[in-house]
N, C-alpha and C positions, 0 to 999 in steps of 0.2 A: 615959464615955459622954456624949454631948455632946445636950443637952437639946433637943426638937426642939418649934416652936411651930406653933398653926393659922393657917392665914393671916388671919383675922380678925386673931389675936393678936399676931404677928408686923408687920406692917402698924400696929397701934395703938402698938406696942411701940416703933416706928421712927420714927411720930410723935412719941410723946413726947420721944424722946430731940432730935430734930430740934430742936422746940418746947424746953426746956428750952437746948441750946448756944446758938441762936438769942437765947436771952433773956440768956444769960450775957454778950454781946457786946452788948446792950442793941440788937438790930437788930429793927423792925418786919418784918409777914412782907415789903411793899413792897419794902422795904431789901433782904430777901436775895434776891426776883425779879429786882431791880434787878440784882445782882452775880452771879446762877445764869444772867440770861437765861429766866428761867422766870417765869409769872403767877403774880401775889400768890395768886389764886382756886388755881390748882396747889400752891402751894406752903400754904395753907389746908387743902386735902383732904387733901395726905402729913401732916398735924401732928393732923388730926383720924379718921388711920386711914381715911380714903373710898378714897385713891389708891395704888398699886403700882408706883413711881417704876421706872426702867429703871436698869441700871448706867451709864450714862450719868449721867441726872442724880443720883445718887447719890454719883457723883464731884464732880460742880458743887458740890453742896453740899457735901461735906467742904470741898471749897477753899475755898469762902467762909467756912463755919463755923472755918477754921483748926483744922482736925484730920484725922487722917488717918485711913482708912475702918474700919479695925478697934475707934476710936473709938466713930465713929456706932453701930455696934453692941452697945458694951458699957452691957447694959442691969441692970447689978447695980447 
């Protein structure tokens, strides 16, 4: 059975992981707006749990984080 989270949870969960790959590649959040196409400020609220990014950019960031999207989600 596959563990369901609330969206508060799920959204903080998402950032972190974001926040965390983000830092592994030693890239400022600027740096990955610069490469997503997306604002530093956007890309601040999804790291900080504020924001509910789209599969859109969800995709952007896997590609610039150099991971692919099943990644971004493995929050063990």
């Amino acid at each position: 059975m596959t563990k369901a989270y609330s969206d508060d949870k799920i959204k903080k969960q998402f950032g972190n992981r974001v926040r965390l790959l983000r830092k592994k590649l030693n890239l400022s959040q600027e740096e990955l707006g610069f490469q997503t196409g997306l604002d530093r400020t956007y890309i601040s609220g999804i790291e900080r749990g504020f924001r509910n990014p789209s599969l859109v950019n969800i995709n952007k960031l896997a590609k610039a984080l150099k991971v692919d999207l099943k990644t971004l989600f493995d929050f063990n």
